[in-house]
C-alpha positions as CSV (number, residue, x, y, z in Angstrom):
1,X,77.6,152.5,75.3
2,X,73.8,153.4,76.0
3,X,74.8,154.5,79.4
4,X,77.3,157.1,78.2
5,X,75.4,158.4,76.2
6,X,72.2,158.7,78.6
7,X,75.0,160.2,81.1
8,X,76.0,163.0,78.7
9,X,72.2,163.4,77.1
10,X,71.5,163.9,81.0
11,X,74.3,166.3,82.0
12,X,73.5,168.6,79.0
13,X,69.6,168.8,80.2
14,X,71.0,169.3,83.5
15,X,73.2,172.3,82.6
16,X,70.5,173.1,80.4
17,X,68.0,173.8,83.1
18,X,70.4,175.7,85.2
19,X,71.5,178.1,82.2
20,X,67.7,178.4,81.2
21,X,66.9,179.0,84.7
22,X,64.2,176.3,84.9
23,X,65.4,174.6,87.7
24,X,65.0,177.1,90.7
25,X,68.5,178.8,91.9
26,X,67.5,178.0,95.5
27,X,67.2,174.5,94.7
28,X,70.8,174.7,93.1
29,X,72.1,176.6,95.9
30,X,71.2,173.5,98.3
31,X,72.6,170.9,96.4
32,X,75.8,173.0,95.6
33,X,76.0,173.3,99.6
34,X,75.9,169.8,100.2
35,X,78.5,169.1,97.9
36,X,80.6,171.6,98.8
37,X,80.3,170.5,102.1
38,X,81.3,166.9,101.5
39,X,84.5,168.3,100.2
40,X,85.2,170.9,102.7
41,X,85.2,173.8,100.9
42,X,82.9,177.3,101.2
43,X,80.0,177.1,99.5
44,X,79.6,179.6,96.9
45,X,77.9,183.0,97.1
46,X,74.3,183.1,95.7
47,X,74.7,185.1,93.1
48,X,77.2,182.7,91.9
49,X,75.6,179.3,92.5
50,X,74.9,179.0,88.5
51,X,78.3,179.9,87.5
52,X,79.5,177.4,89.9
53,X,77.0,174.3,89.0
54,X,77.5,175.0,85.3
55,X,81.9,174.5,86.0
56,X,81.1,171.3,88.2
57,X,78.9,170.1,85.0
58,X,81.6,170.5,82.6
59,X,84.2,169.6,85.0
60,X,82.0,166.2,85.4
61,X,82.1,165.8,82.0
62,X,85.5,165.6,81.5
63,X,86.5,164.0,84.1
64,X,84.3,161.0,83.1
65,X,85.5,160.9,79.7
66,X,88.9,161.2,80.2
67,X,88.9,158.4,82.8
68,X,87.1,156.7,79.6
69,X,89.3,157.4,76.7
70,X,92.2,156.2,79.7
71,X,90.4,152.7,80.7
72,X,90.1,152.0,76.5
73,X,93.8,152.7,75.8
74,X,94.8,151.0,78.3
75,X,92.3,148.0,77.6
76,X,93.6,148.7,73.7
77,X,97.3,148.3,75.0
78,X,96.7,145.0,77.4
79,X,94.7,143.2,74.4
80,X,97.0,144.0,71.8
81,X,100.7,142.8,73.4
C-alpha cells in the first residue's frame, strides 16, 4: 500500500517538475530519446518533449492502476468462489 502511494506521490512531483519547468527540457529531452528508442519509435521534436513526458506520465499512471484494480478483482474473484 505504502509503495502505491510513494509511486503516485513520485509521478505527480515528477510531472510536476516538468510542467513547472524545474527539471531542465534538455535533461527531458534525453531521457524521452532513450525511451523512445527502446521502443522504436521517433523521438519527439524539442519543442514538444514536455507535452510528450507529461502523456507518458499519465499514461504510466493508468496503466499501473488499471493493472491494479485488475490483479484485486481478480484476487477478489479467486478468494471468494
Amino acid at each position: 500500500m505504502i509503495s502505491i502511494v510513494v509511486f503516485h506521490v513520485l509521478m505527480a512531483l515528477l510531472g510536476l517538475g516538468i510542467w513547472s519547468r524545474a527539471v531542465p527540457e534538455q535533461l527531458v529531452s534525453t531521457m524521452l530519446g532513450y525511451l523512445h528508442s527502446t521502443i522504436g519509435i521517433t523521438p519527439p521534436p524539442l519543442e514538444k518533449v514536455r507535452t510528450i513526458a507529461l502523456i507518458w506520465i499519465g499514461s504510466t499512471i493508468i496503466i499501473v492502476d488499471g493493472s491494479l484494480l485488475l490483479l484485486t478483482l481478480i484476487t477478489k474473484l479467486s478468494y471468494s468462489g
